[in-house]
N, C-alpha and C positions, 0 to 999 in steps of 0.2 A: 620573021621566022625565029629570031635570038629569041626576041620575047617571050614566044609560044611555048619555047624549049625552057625558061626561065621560069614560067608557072607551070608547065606540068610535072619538072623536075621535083619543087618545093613543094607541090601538092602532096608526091609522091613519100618524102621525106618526113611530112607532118606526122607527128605523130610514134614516128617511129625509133624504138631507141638506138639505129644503128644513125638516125638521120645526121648525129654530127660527125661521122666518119663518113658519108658521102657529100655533104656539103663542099669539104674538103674538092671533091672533083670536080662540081660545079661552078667552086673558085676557080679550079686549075683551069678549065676548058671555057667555062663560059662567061665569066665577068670581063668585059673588057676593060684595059686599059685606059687614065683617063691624065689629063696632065695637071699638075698642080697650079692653084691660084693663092699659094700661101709661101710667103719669104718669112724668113727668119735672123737675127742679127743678136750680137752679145757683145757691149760696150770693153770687156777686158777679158782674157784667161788669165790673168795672173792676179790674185788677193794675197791679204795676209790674213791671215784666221781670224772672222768674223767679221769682214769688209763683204760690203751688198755687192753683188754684180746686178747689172740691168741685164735683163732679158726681154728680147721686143718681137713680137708673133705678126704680122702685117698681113691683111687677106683684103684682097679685092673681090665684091663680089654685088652679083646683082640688089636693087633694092627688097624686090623681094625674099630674099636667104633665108633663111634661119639656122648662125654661125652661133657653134658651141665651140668657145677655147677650154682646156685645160683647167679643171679645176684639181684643188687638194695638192697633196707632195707629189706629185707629180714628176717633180725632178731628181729623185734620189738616185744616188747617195746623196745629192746636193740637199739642201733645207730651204723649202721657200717658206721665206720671212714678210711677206707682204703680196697680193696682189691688186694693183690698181686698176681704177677704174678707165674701159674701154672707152678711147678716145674716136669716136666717126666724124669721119669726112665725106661731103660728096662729091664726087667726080663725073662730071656727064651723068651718063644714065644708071652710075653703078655707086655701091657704096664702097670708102676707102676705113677698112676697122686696123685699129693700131692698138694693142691690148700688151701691158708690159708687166712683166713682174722682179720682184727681188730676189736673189735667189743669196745662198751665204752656205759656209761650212767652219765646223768648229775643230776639224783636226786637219791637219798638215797632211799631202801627197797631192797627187794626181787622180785627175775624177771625171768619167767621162759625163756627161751634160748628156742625159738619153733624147733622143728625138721625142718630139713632141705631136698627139693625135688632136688635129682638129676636123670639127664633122660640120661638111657645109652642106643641109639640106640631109639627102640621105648618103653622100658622097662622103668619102673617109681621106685628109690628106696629110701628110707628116714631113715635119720639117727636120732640116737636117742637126747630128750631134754633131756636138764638141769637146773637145778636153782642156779641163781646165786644173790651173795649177794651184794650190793650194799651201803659204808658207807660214812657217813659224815666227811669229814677232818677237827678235832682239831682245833681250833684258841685259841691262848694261848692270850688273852687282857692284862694280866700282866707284860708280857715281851715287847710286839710289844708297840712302841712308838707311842703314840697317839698324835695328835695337833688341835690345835683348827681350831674351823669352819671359814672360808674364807672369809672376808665381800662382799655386795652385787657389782657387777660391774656394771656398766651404760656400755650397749653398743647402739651403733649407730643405730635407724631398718632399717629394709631392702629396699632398693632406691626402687622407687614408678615404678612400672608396668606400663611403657605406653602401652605397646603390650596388656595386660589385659583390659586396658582402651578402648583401640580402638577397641575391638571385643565389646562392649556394646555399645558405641557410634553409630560405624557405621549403625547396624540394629534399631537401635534409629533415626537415620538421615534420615536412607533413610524411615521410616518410616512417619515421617515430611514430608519428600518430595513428599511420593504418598499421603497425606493426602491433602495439599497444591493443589498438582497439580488438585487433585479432587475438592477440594471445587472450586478454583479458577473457574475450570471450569463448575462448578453447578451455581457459581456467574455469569458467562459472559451469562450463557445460559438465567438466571433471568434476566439478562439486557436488552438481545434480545427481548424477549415474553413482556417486560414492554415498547419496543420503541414505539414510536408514529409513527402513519401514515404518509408517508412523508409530505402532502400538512403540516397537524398541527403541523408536528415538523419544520417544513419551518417557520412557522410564529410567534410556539415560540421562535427560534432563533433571527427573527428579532425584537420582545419585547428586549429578554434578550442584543440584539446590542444598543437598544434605550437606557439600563437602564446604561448600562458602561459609555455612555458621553464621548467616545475618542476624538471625534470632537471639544469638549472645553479642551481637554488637548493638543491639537494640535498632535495627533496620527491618522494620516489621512492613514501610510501605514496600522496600527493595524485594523482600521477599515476596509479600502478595501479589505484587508486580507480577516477579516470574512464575509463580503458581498460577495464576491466572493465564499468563501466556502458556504456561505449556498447557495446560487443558482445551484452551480456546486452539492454539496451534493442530492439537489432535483430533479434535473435531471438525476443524476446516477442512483436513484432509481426508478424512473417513464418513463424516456424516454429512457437515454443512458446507460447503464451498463459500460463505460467505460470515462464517463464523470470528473472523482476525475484525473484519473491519465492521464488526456490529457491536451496540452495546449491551452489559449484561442482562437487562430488559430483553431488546431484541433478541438476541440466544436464547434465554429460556422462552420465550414465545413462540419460535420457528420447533424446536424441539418436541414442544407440545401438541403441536400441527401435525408434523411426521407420527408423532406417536401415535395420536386421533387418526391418520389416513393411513395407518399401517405400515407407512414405509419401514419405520422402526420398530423392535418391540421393546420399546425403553418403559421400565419401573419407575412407576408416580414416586416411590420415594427417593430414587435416585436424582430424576429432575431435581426433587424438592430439595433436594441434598445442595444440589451444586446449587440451587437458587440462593442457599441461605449462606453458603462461602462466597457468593458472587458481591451478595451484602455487606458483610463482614469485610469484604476484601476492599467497595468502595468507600467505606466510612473509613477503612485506616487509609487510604490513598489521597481521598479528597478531604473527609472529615479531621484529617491529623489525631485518631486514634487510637491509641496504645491499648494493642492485643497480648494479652496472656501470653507464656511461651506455650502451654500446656495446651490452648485452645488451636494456636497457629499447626504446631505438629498435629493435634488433633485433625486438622483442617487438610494436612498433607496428606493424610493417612486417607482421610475421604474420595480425597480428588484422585486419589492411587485406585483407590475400591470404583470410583465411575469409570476411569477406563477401564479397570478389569471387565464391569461387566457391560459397558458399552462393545467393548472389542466381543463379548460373547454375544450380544446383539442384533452384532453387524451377520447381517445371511451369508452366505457363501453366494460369489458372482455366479453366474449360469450361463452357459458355453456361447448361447446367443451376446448376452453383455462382452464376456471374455473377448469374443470375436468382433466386434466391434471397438472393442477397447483398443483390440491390435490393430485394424484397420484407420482406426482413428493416429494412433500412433504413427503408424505409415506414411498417410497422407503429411501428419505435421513434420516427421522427416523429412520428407521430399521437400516440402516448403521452406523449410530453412536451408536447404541443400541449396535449393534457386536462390533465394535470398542472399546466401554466401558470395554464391559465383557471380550474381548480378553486383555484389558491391567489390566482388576483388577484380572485376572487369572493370568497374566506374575506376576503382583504385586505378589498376593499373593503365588507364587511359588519361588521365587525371598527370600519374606522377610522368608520363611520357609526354605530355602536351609543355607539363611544367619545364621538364628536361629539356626538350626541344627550342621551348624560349630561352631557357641559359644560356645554352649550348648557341642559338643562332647572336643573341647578345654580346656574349662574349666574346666568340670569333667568327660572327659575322656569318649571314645564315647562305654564303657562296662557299664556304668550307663547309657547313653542315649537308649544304647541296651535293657537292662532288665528292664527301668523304664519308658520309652515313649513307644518306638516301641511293646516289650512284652518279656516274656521269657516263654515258656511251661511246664519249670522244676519249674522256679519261681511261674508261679501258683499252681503247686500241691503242691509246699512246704508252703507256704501260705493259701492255702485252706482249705478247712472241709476235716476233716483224720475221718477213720472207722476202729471201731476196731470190729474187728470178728473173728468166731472160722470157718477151714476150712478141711474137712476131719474126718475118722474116723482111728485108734486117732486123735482127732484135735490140731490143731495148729492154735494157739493163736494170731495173728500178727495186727500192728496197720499202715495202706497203706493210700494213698491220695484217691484213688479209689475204690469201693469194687470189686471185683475181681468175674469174671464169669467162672463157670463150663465149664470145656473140657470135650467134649466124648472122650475115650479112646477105641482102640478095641485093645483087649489083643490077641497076637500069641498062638496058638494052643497049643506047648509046655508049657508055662508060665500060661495055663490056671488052669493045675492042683499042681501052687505050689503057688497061688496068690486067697485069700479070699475075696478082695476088694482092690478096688482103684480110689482114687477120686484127680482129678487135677482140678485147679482154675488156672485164669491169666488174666492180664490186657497188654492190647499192641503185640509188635511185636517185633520182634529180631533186624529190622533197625528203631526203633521208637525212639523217646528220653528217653523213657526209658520203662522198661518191667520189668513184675514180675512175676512167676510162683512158684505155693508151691501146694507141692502135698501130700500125706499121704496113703503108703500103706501096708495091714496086710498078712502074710504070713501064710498057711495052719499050715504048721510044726514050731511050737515055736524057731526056729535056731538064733544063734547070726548072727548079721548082721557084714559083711564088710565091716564099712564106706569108707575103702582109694580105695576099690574095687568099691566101688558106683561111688568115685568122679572120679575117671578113667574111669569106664562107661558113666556120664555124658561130661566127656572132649572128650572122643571118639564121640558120637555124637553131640557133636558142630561142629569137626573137618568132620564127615559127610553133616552135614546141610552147610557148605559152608565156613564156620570158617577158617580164611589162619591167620597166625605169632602169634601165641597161645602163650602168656606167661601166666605160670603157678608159683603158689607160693604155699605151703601148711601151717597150724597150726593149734591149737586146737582151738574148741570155745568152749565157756559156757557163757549158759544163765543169766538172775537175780536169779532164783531160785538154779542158781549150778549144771543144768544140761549141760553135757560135749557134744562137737559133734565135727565135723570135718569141716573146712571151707578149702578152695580153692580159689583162685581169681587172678587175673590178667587183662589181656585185650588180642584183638585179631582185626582184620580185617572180616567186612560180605561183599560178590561183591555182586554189583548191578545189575539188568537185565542186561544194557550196558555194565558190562565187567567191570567197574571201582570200586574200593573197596570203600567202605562208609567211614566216620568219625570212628575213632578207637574207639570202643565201652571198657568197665569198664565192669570186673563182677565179682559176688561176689558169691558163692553155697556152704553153708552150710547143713550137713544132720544128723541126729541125729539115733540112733539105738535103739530097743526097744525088747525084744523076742518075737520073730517074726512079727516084727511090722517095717515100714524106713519110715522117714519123712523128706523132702527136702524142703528148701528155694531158689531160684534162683534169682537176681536182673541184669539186664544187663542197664546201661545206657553209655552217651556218655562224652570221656574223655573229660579231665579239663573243664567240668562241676560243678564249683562250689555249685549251688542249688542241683545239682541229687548228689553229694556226700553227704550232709546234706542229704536229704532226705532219701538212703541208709544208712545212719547210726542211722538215729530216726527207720527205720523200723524192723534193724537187733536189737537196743535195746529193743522195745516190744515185742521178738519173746516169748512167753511162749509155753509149751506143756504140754497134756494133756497123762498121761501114759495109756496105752491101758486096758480099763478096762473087756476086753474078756481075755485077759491073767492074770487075778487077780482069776477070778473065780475057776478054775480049783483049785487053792492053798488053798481057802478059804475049799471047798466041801474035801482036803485031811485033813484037819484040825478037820471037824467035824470026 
């Protein structure tokens, strides 16, 4: 009948997020008692700081077992320094395990040696504590030969970091460089939108040829040079789009064409004009020719007179050209608009990628983690903490978060040995971190079971989903000196998909009252440095409030 009640209670449980506030009852009421098969022994309480004590675990038990001792620190505040290899014996039909370890402390007081959880099978059984003394070792200064102090040494510092250098520089450089490349090209684009009209930039050019005077320096190629370019210049832009990069040949040939298919209505003598300076101009350039001055101004004066009546030549655009001139215009705006934004977005993903490697380089990319990007632990440990009382008797506790009421529905059985019961909680069991503290009062004033509780509540971890459970036991007490039992270790939660999450930390301590239990539970995620701080500011606020319904009854025998 125990049994029946043992699975339908756990059934009921699964799944449910109040399940480890009733587990708690089903420790209380239904796990039986069982007696221990595990002695314990400790070769000395008295060391001097840093002397081994023997510690020796002895479990008799069947050959079939499977007997888990105490691994890891286990024994703090003490420090184990060694654990040896389990020694078996066999006795009649059973096995004799004798498993010993070293245990040691490095400062001087008093320390109590916590009992120890060993699990035989699915049974949980703990051996008893001890206190042990811890003294300081003697230094005799009268004897031990003293010497004086060492004078100061000069040494050499440490040869200079180019690697260090060169992560600064570079995002420094290339930073110059899209800066650069930007302006440069905000400057050229000012240059453009300031040029002048071809025909006026034609004729400022041939002022600024008048004002150089090459002619009386005897630089007749210099000059034909730029007479030549600006001609050629002004026809690129108004007649031939391919005028700069053709030779004098080519030019007047294309010319001729336009003229013949109408495009232009250019004068046979003026072609012939420029054909016969185009001559003149390659024979002083290539031929090493000396031109008259008389001829060269001559010559100026011509190529003054083609643009004139080139520029009278040129038609007037016509509203259809106009309008496409604009629209063409538009489109190539828009174009370089994108082009812009697509390379200052390359830019700036570029020089944040670059940053981001310094930045994790430098100081290490777990401070770039929790000090740029973010950390979730980090902000509650940081942020506004609340302290509140939660439950009746309440409990005292100081959290990042305030903590919201669980409904709780109580099992039929458990209804008639349970007075109240209030559960609070912040988070999730796969979250970064969760807290649940609950407080409940029992009909009948009965002492409570604390090691029965925390077995209740390991049981239903181990139902809600909970795979590789390690468990550790010891006492707790409060700041006020009140005693209770803590539990903790770590474990694995699976995911929907099948895969087990980040190996979760937890911590459950629970306190006992007549007929009153009150529980702390803290789960966050391993080598979390902030969610350990935070776990341990909240386990030191915990105060409790002794149940003031069980005071009365004492007071009323009194009078």
């Amino acid at each position: 009948m125990l049994g029946g009640k043992k699975y339908e209670f756990l059934e009921m449980t699964k799944g449910n997020s109040t399940g480890i506030v009733l587990s708690l009852l089903f420790a209380l009421f239904f796990i039986p008692n069982t007696s221990a098969q595990v002695t314990s022994s400790i070769d000395t309480t008295l060391i001097r700081i840093g002397e081994e004590i023997k510690y020796t675990i002895q479990v008799e038990a069947d050959t079939t077992a499977l007997v888990l001792f105490p691994e890891g620190q286990s024994f703090a505040p003490l420090e184990t320094i060694e654990s040896y290899k389990t020694d078996t014996t066999k006795r009649d039909s059973k096995y004799l395990l004798i498993k010993k370890y070293g245990i040691t402390q490095f400062d001087s007081g008093t320390y109590k040696l916590p009992a120890q959880r060993v699990m035989i099978d699915d049974r949980v059984f703990t051996t008893d504590s001890a206190m042990v003394e811890v003294r300081d070792v003697p230094v005799d200064t009268l004897k031990q030969k003293m010497f004086d102090i060492k004078p100061v040494i000069e040494v050499d510092g440490p040869p200079f970091n180019f690697i260090r250098l060169l992560y600064f520089l570079v995002p420094l450089l290339l930073a110059l460089g899209i800066w650069y490349f930007l302006f440069r090209r905000k400057k050229r684009k000012e240059e453009r939108e300031r040029q002048l009209p071809p025909y006026e930039e034609a004729m400022v050019a041939l002022q600024e040829l008048d004002s150089l005077e090459l002619l009386k320096e005897n630089k007749s190629k210099a000059y034909y040079s730029s007479l030549t370019e600006i001609v050629k210049r002004y026809l690129d832009r108004e007649v031939d789009s391919r005028a700069l990069e053709s030779t004098s040949d080519e030019l007047i040939e294309r010319l001729l064409l336009l003229k013949d298919s109408g495009h232009f209505e250019f004068d046979t003598e003026t072609i012939r004009k420029l054909d016969a300076i185009f001559k003149r101009a390659d024979l002083v350039k290539f031929a090493k020719m000396k031109e008259e001055m008389g001829q060269a101004r001559a010559d100026r004066s011509s190529i003054e007179e083609i643009i004139n009546e080139t520029q009278e030549a040129i038609p007037e655009p016509t509203e259809e050209e106009l309008l496409e001139n604009e629209m063409y215009l538009a489109a190539m705006k828009k174009k370089r608009t994108k082009k812009r934004i697509l390379i200052g977005s390359l830019a700036g993903v570029l020089v944040l990628l670059i940053t981001t490697v310094v930045l994790g380089s430098t100081y290490g990319w777990s401070y770039l983690k929790d000090n740029v990007i973010g950390h979730p632990t980090k902000e509650l440990l940081e942020g506004k903490w609340y302290k509140s009382e939660y439950g009746i008797p309440s409990i005292i506790v100081e959290t990042p978060s305030i903590l919201k009421r669980t409904e709780i529905v109580l099992p039929e059985e458990a209804k008639a040995q349970i007075k109240s019961m209030d559960a609070f909680a912040y988070g999730s069991m796969i979250d970064q971190f969760y807290i649940v503290v609950n407080a409940t009062r029992f009909v009948n004033p009965t002492e409570v079971n604390l090691e029965a509780s925390l077995e209740g509540s390991l049981q239903t971890l181990e139902q809600q989903g909970a795979q590789n459970i390690i468990v550790k036991q010891e006492s707790f007490e409060t700041q006020e000196g009140l005693n209770g039992r803590k539990a903790y270790g770590s474990f694995n939660f699976p995911l929907s998909n099948g895969k087990l999450a980040t190996k979760q930390n937890y911590e459950i301590i629970v306190f006992g009252q007549q007929g009153a239990l009150q529980q702390i539970m803290v789960v966050s995620r391993e080598n979390d440095t902030y969610a350990e701080q935070v776990v341990e500011r909240i386990m030191n606020s915990v105060e409790l409030e002794i149940d003031p319904f069980q005071q009365k009854p004492k007071e009323n025998e009194e009078e």
